[in-house]
C-alpha positions as CSV (number, residue, x, y, z in Angstrom):
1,X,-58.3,42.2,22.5
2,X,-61.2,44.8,23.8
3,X,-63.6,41.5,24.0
4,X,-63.6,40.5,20.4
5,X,-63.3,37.0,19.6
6,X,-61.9,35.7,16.3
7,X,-65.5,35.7,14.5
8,X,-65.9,39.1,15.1
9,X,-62.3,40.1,14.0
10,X,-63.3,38.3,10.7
11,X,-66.4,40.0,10.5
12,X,-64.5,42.8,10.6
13,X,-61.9,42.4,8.4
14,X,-64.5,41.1,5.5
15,X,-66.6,44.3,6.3
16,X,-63.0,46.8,5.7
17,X,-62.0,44.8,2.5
18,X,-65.6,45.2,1.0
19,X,-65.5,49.2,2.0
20,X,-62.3,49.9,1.4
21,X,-61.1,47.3,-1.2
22,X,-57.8,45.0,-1.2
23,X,-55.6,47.7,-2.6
24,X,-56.3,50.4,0.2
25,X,-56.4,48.2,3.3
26,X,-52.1,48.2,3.3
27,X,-51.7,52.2,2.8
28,X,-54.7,52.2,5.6
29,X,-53.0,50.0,7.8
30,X,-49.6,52.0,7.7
31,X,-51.4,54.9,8.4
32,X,-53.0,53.7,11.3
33,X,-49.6,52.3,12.4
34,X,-47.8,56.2,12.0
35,X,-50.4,57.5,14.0
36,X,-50.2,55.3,17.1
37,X,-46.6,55.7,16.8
38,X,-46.7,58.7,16.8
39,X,-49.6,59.5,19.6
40,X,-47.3,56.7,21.9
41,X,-44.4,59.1,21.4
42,X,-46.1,61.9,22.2
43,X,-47.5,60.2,25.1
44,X,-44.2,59.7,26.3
45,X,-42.9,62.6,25.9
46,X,-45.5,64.2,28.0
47,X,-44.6,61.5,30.8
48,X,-41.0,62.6,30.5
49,X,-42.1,66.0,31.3
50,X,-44.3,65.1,34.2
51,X,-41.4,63.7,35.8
52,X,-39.1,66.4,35.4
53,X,-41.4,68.8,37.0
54,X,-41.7,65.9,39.7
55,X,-38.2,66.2,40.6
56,X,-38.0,70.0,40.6
């Protein structure tokens, strides 16, 4: 997990809750989670267009 061990995940996760507070980590976390859905789709959509061209 791009070389983190536990301790620093922690670290982390205190250092978030402290900035952002208890209430906002959620709403940030689903946020975070519609973005990398959607940047995955549009990833994929631009490899579905590479291919086409491929075949033409």
């Amino acid at each position: 997990m791009f070389g983190l061990g536990w301790p620093e995940v922690a670290i982390i996760a205190v250092v978030a809750i402290l900035i952002f507070g208890p209430k906002k980590i959620p709403e940030l976390g689903g946020a975070l989670g519609k973005t990398l859905r959607g940047f995955k789709e549009g990833m994929s959509e631009v490899d579905e267009e590479g291919d086409r061209e491929l075949e033409e």
